[in-house]
N, CA, C and O atoms as a Tinker XYZ file with bonds, in Angstrom:
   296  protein
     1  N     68.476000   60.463000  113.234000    73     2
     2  CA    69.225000   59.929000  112.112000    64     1     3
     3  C     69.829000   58.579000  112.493000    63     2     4     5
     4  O     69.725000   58.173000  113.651000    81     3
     5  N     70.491000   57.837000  111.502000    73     3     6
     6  CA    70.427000   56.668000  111.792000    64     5     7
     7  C     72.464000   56.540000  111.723000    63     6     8     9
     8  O     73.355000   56.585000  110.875000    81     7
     9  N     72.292000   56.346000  113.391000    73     7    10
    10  CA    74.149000   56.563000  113.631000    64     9    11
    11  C     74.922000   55.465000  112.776000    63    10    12    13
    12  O     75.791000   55.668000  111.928000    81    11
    13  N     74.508000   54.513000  113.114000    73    11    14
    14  CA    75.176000   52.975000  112.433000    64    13    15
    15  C     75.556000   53.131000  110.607000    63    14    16    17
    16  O     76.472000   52.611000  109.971000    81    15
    17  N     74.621000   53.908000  110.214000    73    15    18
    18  CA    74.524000   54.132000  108.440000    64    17    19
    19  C     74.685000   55.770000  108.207000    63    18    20    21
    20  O     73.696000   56.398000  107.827000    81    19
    21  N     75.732000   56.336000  108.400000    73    19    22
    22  CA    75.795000   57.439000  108.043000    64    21    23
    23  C     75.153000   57.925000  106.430000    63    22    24    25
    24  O     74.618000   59.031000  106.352000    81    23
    25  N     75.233000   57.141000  105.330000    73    23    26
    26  CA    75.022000   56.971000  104.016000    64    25    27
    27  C     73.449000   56.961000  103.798000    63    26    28    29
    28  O     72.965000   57.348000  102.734000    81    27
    29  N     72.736000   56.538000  104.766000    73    27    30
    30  CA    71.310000   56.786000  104.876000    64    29    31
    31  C     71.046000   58.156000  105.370000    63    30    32    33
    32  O     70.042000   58.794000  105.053000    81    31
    33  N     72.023000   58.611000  106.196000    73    31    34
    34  CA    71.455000   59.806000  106.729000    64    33    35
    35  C     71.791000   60.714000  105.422000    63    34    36    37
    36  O     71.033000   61.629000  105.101000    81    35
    37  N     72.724000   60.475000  104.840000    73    35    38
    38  CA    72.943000   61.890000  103.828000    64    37    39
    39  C     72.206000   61.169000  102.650000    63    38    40    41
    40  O     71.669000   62.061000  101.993000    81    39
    41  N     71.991000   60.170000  102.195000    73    39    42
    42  CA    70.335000   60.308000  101.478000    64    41    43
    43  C     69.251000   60.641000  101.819000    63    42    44    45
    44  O     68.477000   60.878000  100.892000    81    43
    45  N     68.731000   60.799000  103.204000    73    43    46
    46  CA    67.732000   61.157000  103.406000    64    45    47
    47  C     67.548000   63.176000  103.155000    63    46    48    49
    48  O     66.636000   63.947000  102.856000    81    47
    49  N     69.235000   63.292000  103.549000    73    47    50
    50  CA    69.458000   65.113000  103.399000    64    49    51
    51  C     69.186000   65.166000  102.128000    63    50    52    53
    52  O     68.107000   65.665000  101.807000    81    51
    53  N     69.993000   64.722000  101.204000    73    51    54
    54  CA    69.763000   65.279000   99.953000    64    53    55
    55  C     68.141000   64.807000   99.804000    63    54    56    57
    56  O     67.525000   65.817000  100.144000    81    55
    57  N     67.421000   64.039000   99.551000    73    55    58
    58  CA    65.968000   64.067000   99.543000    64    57    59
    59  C     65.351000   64.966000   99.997000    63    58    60    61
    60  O     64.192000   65.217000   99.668000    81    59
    61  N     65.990000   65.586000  100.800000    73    59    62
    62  CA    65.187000   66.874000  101.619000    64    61    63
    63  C     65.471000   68.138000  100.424000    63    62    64    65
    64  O     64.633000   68.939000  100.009000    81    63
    65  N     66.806000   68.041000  100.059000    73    63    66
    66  CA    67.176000   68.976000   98.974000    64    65    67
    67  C     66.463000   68.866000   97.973000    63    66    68    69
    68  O     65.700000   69.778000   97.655000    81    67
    69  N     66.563000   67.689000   97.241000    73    67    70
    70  CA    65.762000   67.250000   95.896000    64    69    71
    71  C     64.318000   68.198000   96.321000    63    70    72    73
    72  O     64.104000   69.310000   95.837000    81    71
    73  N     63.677000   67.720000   97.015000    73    71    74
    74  CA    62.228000   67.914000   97.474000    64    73    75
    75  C     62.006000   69.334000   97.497000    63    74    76    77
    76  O     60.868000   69.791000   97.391000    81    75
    77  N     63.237000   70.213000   97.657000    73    75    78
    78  CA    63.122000   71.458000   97.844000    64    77    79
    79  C     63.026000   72.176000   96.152000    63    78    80    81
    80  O     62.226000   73.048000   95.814000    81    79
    81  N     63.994000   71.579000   95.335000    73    79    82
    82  CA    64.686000   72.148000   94.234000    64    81    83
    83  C     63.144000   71.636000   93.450000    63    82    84    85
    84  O     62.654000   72.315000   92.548000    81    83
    85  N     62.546000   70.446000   93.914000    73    83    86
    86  CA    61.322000   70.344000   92.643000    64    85    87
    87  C     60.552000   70.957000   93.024000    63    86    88    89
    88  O     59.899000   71.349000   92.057000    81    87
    89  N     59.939000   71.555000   94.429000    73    87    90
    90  CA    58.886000   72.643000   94.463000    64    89    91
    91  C     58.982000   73.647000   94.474000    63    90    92    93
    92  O     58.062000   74.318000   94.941000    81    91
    93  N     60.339000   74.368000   93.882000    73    91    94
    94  CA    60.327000   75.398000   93.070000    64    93    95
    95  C     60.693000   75.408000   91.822000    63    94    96    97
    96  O     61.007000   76.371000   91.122000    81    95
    97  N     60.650000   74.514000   91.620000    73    95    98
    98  CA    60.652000   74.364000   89.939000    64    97    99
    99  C     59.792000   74.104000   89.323000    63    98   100   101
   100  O     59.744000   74.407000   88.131000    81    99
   101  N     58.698000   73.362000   90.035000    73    99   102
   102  CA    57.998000   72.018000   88.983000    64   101   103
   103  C     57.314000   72.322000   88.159000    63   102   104   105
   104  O     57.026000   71.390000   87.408000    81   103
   105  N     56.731000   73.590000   87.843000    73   103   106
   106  CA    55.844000   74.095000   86.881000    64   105   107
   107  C     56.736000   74.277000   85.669000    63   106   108   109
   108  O     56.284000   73.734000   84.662000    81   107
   109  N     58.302000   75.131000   85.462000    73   107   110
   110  CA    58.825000   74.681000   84.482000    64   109   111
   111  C     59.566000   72.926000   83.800000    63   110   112   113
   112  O     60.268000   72.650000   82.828000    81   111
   113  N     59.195000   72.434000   84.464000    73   111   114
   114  CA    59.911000   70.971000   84.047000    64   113   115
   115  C     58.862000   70.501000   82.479000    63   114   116   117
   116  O     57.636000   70.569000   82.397000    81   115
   117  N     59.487000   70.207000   81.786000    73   115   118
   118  CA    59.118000   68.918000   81.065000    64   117   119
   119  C     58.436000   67.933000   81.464000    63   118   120   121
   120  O     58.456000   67.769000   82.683000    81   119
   121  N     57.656000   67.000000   80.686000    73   119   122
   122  CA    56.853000   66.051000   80.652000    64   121   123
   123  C     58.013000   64.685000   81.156000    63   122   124   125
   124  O     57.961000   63.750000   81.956000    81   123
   125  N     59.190000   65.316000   80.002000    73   123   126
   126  CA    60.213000   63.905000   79.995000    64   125   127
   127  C     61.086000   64.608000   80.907000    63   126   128   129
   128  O     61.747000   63.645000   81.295000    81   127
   129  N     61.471000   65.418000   81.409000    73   127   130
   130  CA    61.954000   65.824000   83.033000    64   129   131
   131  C     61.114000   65.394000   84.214000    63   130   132   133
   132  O     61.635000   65.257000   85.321000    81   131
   133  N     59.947000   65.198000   84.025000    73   131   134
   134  CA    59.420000   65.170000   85.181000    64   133   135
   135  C     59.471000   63.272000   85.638000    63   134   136   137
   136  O     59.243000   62.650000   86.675000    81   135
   137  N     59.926000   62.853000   84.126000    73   135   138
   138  CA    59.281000   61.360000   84.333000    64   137   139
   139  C     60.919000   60.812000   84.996000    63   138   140   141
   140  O     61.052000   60.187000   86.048000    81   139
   141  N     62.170000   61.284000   83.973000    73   139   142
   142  CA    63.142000   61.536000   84.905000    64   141   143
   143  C     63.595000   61.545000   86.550000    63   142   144   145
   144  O     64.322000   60.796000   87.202000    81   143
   145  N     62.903000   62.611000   86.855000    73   143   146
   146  CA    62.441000   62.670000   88.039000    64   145   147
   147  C     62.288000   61.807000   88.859000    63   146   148   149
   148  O     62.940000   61.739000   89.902000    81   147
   149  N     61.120000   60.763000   88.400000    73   147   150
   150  CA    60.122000   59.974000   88.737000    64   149   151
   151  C     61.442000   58.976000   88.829000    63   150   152   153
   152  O     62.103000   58.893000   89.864000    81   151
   153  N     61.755000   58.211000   87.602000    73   151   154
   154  CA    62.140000   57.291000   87.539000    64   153   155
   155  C     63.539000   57.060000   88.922000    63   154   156   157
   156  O     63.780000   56.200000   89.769000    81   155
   157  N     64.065000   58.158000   88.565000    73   155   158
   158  CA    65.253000   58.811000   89.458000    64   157   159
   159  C     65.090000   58.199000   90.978000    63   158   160   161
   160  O     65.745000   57.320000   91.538000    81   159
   161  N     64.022000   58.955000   91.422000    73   159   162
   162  CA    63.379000   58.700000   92.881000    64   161   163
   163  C     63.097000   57.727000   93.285000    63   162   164   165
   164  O     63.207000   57.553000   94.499000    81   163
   165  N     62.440000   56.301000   92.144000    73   163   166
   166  CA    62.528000   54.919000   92.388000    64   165   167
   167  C     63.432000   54.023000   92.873000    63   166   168   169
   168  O     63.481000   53.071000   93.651000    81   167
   169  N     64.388000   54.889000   91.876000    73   167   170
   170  CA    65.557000   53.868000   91.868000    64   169   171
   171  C     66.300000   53.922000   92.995000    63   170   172   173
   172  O     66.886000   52.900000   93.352000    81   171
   173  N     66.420000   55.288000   93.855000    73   171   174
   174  CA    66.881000   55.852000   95.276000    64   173   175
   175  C     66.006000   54.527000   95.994000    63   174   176   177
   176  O     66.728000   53.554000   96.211000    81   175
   177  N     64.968000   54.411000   96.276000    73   175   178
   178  CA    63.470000   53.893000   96.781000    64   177   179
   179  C     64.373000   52.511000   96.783000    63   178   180   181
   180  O     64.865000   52.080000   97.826000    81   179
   181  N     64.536000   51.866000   95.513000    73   179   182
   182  CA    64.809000   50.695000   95.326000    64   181   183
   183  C     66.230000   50.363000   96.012000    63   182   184   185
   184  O     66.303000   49.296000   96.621000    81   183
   185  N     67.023000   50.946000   95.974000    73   183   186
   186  CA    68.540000   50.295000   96.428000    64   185   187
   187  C     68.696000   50.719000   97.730000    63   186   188   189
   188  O     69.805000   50.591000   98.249000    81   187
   189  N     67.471000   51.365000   98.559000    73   187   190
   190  CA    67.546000   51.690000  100.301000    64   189   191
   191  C     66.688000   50.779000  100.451000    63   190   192   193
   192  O     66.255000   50.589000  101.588000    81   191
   193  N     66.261000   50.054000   99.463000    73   191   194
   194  CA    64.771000   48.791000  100.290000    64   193   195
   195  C     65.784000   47.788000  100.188000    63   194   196   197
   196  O     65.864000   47.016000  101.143000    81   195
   197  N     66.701000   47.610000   99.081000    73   195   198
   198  CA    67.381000   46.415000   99.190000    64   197   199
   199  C     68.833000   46.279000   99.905000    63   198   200   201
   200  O     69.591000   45.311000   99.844000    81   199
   201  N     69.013000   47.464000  100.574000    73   199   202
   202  CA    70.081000   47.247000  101.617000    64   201   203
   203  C     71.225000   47.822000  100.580000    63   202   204   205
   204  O     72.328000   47.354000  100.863000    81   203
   205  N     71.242000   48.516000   99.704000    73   203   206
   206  CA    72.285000   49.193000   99.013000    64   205   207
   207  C     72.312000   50.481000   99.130000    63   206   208   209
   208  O     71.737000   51.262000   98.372000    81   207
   209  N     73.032000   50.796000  100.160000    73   207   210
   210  CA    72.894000   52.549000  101.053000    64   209   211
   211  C     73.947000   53.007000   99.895000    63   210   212   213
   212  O     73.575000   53.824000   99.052000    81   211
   213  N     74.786000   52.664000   99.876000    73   211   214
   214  CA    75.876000   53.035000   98.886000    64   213   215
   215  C     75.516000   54.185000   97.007000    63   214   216   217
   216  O     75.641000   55.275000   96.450000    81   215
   217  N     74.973000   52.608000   96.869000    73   215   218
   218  CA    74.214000   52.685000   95.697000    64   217   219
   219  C     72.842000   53.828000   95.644000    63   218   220   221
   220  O     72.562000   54.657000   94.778000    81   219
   221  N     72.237000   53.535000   96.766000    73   219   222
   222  CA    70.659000   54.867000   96.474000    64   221   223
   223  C     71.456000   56.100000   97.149000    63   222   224   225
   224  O     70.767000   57.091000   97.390000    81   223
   225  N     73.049000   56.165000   97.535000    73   223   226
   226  CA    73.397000   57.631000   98.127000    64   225   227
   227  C     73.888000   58.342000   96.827000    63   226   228   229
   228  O     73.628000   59.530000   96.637000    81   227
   229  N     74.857000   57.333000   95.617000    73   227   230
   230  CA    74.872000   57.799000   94.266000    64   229   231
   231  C     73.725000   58.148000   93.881000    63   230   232   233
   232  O     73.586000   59.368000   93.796000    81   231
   233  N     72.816000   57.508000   93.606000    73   231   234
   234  CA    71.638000   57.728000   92.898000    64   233   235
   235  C     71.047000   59.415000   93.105000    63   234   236   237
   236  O     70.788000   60.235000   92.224000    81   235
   237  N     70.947000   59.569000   94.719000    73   235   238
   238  CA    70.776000   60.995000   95.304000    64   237   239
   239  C     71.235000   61.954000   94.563000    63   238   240   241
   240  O     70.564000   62.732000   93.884000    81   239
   241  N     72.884000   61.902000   94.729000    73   239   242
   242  CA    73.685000   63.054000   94.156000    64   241   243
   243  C     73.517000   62.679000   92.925000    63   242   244   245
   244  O     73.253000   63.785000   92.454000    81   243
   245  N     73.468000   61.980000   92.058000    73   243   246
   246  CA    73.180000   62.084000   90.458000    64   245   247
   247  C     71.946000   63.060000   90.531000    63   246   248   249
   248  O     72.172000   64.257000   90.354000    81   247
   249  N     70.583000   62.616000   90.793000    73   247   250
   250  CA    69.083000   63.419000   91.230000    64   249   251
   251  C     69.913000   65.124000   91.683000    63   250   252   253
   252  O     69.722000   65.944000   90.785000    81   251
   253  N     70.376000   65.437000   92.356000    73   251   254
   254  CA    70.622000   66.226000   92.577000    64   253   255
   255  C     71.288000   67.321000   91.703000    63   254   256   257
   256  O     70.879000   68.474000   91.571000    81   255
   257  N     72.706000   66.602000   90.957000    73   255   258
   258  CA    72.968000   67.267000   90.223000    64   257   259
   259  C     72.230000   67.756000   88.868000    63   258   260   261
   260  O     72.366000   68.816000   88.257000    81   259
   261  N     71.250000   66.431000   88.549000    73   259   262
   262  CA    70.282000   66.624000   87.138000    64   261   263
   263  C     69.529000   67.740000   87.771000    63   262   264   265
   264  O     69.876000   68.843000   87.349000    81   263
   265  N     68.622000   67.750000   88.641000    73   263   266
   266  CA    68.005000   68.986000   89.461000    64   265   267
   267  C     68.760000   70.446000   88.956000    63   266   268   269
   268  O     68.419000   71.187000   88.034000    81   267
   269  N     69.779000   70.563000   89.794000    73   267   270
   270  CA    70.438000   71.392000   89.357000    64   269   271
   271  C     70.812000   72.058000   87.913000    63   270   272   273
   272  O     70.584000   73.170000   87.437000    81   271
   273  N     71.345000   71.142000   87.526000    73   271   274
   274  CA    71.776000   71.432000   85.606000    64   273   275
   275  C     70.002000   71.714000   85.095000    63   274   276   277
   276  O     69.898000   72.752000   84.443000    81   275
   277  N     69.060000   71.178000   85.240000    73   275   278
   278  CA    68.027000   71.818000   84.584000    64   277   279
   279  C     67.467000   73.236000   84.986000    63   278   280   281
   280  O     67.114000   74.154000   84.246000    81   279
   281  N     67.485000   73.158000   86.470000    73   279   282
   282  CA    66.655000   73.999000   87.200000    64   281   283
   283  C     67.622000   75.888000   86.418000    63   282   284   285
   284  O     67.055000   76.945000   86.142000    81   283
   285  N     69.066000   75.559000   86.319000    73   283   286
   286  CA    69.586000   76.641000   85.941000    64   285   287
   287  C     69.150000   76.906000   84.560000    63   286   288   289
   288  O     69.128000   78.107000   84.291000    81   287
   289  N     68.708000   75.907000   83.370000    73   287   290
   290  CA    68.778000   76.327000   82.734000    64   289   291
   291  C     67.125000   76.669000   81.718000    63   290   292   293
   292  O     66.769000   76.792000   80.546000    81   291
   293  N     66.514000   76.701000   83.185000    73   291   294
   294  CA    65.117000   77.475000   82.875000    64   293   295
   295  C     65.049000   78.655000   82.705000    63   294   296
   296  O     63.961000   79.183000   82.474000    81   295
């Protein structure tokens, strides 16, 4: 893990989570959940390429919690 950026390391955890919660879900998701999803995961992608650890560690826990709130209410 990366000592200097603690904020990378707990995005990379929750990614591990996310990753968990969609392969047991993914067969019930939506078309427009799944794109969600998608879009979600970019945007994580995008603000750890541009040096905004901060920003893609929100992004995570938002992903996470949407995960959640749907996954219960399959």
């Amino acid at each position: 893990m990366d000592e200097e950026n603690p904020e990378v390391d707990e995005v990379l955890e929750l990614s591990y989570e996310i990753l968990n919660l969609i392969e047991e879900n993914i067969e019930s998701f939506t078309e427009e959940e799944k794109e969600t999803l998608y879009t979600s995961n970019e945007s994580i992608q995008f603000f750890l390429d541009i040096g905004d650890e901060e920003r893609s560690l929100t992004e995570a826990k938002q992903l996470k919690q949407y995960l959640l709130k749907i996954s219960t209410e399959i």
